[in-house]
C-alpha positions, 0 to 999 in steps of 0.5 A, a space after each residue: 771681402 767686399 770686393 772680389 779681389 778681397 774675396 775670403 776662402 771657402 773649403 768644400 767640407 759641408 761647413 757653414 761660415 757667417 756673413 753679412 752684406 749690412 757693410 758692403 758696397 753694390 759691386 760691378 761685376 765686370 764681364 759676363 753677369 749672371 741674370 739674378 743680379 740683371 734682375 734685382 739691380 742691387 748687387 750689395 754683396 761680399 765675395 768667397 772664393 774656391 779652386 776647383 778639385 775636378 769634382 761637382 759642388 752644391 753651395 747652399 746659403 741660409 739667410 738670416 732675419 727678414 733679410 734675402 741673401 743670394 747667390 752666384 757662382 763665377 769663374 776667371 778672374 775679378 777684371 773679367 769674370 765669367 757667370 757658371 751657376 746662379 742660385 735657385 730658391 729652395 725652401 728650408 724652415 731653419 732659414 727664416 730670410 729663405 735658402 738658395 743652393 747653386 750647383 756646378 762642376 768645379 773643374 780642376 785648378 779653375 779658381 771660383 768666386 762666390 757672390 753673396 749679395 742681398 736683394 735690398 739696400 739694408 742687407 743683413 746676415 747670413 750662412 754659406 757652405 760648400 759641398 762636393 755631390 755626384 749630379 745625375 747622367 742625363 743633366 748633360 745633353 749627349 747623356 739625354 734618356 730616350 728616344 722616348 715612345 711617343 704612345 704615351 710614355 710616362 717617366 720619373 725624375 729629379 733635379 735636386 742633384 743635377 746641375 747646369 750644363 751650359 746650355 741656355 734654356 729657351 725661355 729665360 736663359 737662367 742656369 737653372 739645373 735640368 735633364 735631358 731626353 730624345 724623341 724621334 719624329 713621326 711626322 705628326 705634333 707631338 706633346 711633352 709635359 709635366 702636368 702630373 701631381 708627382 712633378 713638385 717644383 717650378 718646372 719648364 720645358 725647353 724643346 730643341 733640334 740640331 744634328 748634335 748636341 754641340 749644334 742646338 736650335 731652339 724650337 720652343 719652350 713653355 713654362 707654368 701652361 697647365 698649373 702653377 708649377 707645371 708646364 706642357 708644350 705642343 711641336 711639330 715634327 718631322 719623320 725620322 728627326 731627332 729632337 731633344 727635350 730639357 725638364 729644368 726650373 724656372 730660374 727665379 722659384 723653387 727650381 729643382 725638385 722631383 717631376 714626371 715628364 709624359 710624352 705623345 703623338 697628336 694630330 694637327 689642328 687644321 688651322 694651325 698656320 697664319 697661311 691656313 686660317 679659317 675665316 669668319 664673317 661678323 655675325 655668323 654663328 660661333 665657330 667651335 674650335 680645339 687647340 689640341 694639335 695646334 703648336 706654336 708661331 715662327 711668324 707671330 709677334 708676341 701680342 697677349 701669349 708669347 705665340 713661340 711658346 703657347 699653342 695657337 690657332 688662326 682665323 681671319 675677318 675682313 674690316 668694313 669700316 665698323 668696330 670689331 669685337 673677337 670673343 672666346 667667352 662661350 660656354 663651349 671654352 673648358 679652360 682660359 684662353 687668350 686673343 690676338 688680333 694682327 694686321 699685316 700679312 702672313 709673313 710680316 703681322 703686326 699686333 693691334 689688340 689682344 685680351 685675356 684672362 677676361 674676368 667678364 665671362 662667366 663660366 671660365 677666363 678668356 679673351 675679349 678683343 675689341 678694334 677697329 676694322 678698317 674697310 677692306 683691311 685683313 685681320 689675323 686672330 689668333 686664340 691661344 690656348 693659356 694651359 698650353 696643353 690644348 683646349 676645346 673652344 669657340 670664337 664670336 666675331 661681331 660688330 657693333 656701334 663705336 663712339 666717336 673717338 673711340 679707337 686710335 685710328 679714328 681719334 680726334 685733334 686738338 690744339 695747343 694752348 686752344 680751347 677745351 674740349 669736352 668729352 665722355 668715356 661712357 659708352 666706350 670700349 675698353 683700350 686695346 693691347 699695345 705691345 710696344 707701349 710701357 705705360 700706365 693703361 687700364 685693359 679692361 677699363 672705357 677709353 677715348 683718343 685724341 691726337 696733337 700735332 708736336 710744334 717743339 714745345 713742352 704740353 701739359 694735357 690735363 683733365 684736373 677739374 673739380 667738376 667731375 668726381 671720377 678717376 681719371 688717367 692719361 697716357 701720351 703715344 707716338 708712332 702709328 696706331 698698330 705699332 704705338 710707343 710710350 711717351 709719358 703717362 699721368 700714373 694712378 692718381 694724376 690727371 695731369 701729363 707732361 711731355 715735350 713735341 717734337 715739331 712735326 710729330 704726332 702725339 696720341 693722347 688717351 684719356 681713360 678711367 682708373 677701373 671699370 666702374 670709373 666713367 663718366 665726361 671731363 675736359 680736356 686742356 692743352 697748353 704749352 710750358 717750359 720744362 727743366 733745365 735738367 729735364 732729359 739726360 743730355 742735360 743732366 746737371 755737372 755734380 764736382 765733388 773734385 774740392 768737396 766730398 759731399 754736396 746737397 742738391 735742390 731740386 724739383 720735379 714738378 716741372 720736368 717730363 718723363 725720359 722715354 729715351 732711356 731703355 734701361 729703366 734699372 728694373 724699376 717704374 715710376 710715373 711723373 717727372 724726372 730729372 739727371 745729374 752727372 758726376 765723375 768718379 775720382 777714385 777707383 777705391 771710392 764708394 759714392 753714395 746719393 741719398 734723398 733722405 732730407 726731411 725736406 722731400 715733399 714727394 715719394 722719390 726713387 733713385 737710379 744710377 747709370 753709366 756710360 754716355 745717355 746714349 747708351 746707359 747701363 744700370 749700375 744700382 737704384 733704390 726706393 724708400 730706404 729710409 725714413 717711415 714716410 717712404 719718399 727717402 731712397 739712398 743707393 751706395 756703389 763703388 766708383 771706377 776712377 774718370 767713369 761717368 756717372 748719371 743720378 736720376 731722381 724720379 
């Protein structure tokens, strides 16, 4: 039962069959996948199948040893199948690899197909049963319970026996079970959580509006904002209007189980909007603020908190030409907060620094912003509250002397293949937040900038010298200094970076220590250097397996650069180079297999599989250290589509 045609029968008895994923492929689930297997990228599985009664159904599987076996739940048919339920972890000591359960209504005649698949390459062992249950009314939305009184009103519930109903939470968009409530607007915010010691499990709230249940929008959501498991959230509302509330689980943890939802009216924090900030000057005494009554952001990019999903209040500060710092680490903070900093006006704002969860204050987490102000330019802070239910605060605007480099906006340039330059990160600021930027930066470490004009060659910036102890880090950026993209970076233990200029383009170089305790003077060298023939994808390496079905490859890294243009990095993170091979599947009953499992391999490689054109790549699979105690050896296995274009990156 490898394959989802070959899949074998289940009845819906209660009864536990065996299985195991040790000999099975990585599937490719064609149509509509179900977001676990988007996650891991793995998809090594085995397939059952059941044809519906009308009735509700639980599967649970019990996985066996160390390995993890999951599960999700489709409808139609094997060429074009239709994700219905996935699984939600679920504790249960008879499991020692864990248990999973997903429920769903079979409907009557509809064939269904159950997708076990493991979350490593080795797979392993495993129990499946089915079973028929009768959920609770209120897990579909026109059986919600309410309208709720927004006085106050505490009520009791549960998701063990609920199933999804489809339609999409506002966070993640699992298909994790839930239950439905209404309130009816007064014209004030009202506040919804989960906050209490009855609620045990990894509870979310979903909050949505519409004229009907078939016709829903999402206002916001909120998961985890007042402990671990627990969730609260803060909306505005408008008099007489129904709005309709979901309690489900977070998708990827322990998702159903018992909770106690509290709902309430509060008023609106003053400040609430971008368009109503209250302003600061540098210096003043510290402004005391509450995000009781404040409620999330239509108009705010995400910076530090997702501000669709977190309370906020706004303030703004006018640049003078000198360095800023925005803090909410006072005494006067009862619980974490978080900053973000925009610039851009109301309507169209843009990120250029945040901090949070700064581990310098004292009496409690909180945000630490630092930035340059530009002279005359308007700055937007926004102060999140990270519990979500509402804190009372304080912000501390100053301004201070800044080193030479010590922001993007004021970096300083160097040549190619010119002289090098000598530096010092001692005395600098730790590096802003760059939302857009996916590499390797140190937030609460001492950083300085530097800047390279692309002449279409490939650079090597390096700070490698014997004469300086301390760990250093790279990272290359290009676009403007409030809207910065990854290029490639140096990783944890490199000094060393390359990357390919285009000509005429300009590239950030940011040179910083590993931690707060790293610091100290390097120097910084630029030269220019070929890179691999296979370096980006365009080039991959041609792979015929038409008169051999195997091949070894050599192959190194060592001069190659990292390919930013790829969006879909498989789920995995690498730092260095990496390079590309392309080959052909030749038949649609063929499993390929890739393996860097030679004893030869010198460096710790990854392996990641995609298909389509390298313009638009699709992970099919990938793989890190499946073999071999040293841990550089990966091996990843799937079945191949007959005259399918297959791309290997080795990184």
């Amino acid at each position: 039962n490898d394959l989802c045609k070959d899949a074998s029968p289940l009845s819906t008895e209660g009864v536990f069959v065996s299985g195991s994923t040790e000999s099975a492929t990585q599937d490719l689930i064609v149509g509509n996948q179900c977001s676990q297997e988007t996650f891991y990228k793995v998809r090594r599985g085995v397939w059952y199948s059941f044809t519906g009664k009308g009735t509700f159904v639980r599967a649970n599987v019990c996985s066996e040893g160390n390995s993890e076996t999951q599960i999700s739940i489709y409808s139609g048919d094997c060429s074009k199948s239709q994700c219905v339920a996935e699984g939600q972890y679920e504790y249960n000591e008879s499991c020692p690899g864990g248990g999973y359960k997903a429920t769903w209504k079979a409907e009557n005649g509809v064939d269904y197909y159950l997708f076990l698949f493991s979350t490593n390459v080795q797979g392993g062992g495993f129990e499946v049963s089915l079973t028929e249950f009768t959920p609770p009314s209120n897990y579909v939305c026109d059986k919600g319970v309410g309208p709720l009184d927004l006085s106050g009103e505490t009520i009791a519930g549960s998701t063990l026996d609920s199933i999804y109903d489809g339609t999409p939470d506002c966070s993640y968009k699992t298909l994790s079970p839930g239950l439905w409530y209404t309130v009816i607007g007064n014209g004030d915010i009202v506040r919804v959580d989960t906050c209490s010691q009855a609620t045990q499990f990894d509870s979310q709230i979903s909050i949505y509006r519409g004229d009907s249940c078939a016709n829903l929008e999402c206002m916001t959501y909120n998961d985890d904002s007042c402990g671990a498991l627990t969730s609260a959230v803060q909306f505005p509302t408008e008099a007489g209007e129904k709005y309709y509330i979901k309690v489900h689980g977070h998708g990827y943890g322990s998702s159903t189980g018992n909770f106690e939802l509290s709902v309430q009216s509060i008023p609106m924090a003053a400040n609430n909007f971008c368009s109503s900030s209250t302003p600061v000057t540098p210096g003043t005494e510290v402004v005391k603020a509450s995000t009781f009554g404040a409620t999330y952001s239509e108009v705010a990019p995400p910076c530090v908190l997702d501000p669709s999903s977190t309370p906020g209040i706004w303030f703004t500060v006018q640049g003078r030409g000198k360095a800023i710092t925005a803090s909410t680490c006072l005494s006067s903070s009862t619980s974490s907060t978080s900053i973000a900093v925009y610039s851009g006006t109301c309507d169209d704002l843009v990120c250029i620094t945040g901090g949070g969860y700064d581990y310098h204050c004292e009496d409690s987490l909180a945000g630490i912003a630092s930035w340059y102000g530009e002279d005359g330019v308007d700055y937007y802070i926004l102060v999140q509250a990270d519990d979500g239910s509402g804190v009372d605060t304080g912000l501390s605007v100053t301004e201070f002397e800044n080193v030479d480099n010590d922001f993007c906006q004021i970096a300083s340039r160097v040549e190619v293949d010119g002289e090098t330059v000598s530096g010092t990160i001692t005395g600098a600021t730790s590096v802003p937040i760059f939302p857009n930027a996916t590499c390797i930066v140190y937030s609460e470490t001492p950083s300085v900038w530097y800047y390279v004009e692309g002449d279409g060659s490939t650079i090597v910036a390096s700070t490698c010298s014997e004469q300086f102890s301390y760990d250093r880090s790279l990272s290359i950026l290009k676009g403007s200094c409030g809207d910065l993209e990854c290029v490639a970076d140096s990783g944890w233990e490199y000094c060393t970076v390359r990357f390919t200029a285009t000509l005429g383009e300009r590239y950030y170089i940011l040179v910083q220590g590993t931690s707060i305790d790293q610091a100290g003077e390097f120097s910084l060298t630029l030269t220019s250097s070929e890179a691999t023939e296979n370096d980006l994808c365009s080039n991959a390496e041609v792979v015929d397996l038409s008169s051999s079905s195997a091949k070894t490859i050599v192959g190194t890294t060592i001069e190659a650069t990292q390919d930013h243009s790829i969006t879909d990095t498989c789920g995995t993170f690498s730092s260095g180079g990496d390079v590309w091979y392309q080959l052909v599947g030749h038949s649609s009953d063929s499993v390929l297999v890739a393996t860097t499992c030679d004893p030869g391999n010198d460096f710790d490689t990854q392996l990641s599989v995609y298909k389509g054109d390298c313009s638009k790549l699709e992970c099919v699979t990938t793989n890190d250290d499946f073999c071999g105690i040293d841990y550089t050896g990966s091996r990843v296995s799937w079945a191949a589509e007959e005259g399918a274009a297959y791309f290997i990156r080795v990184h």
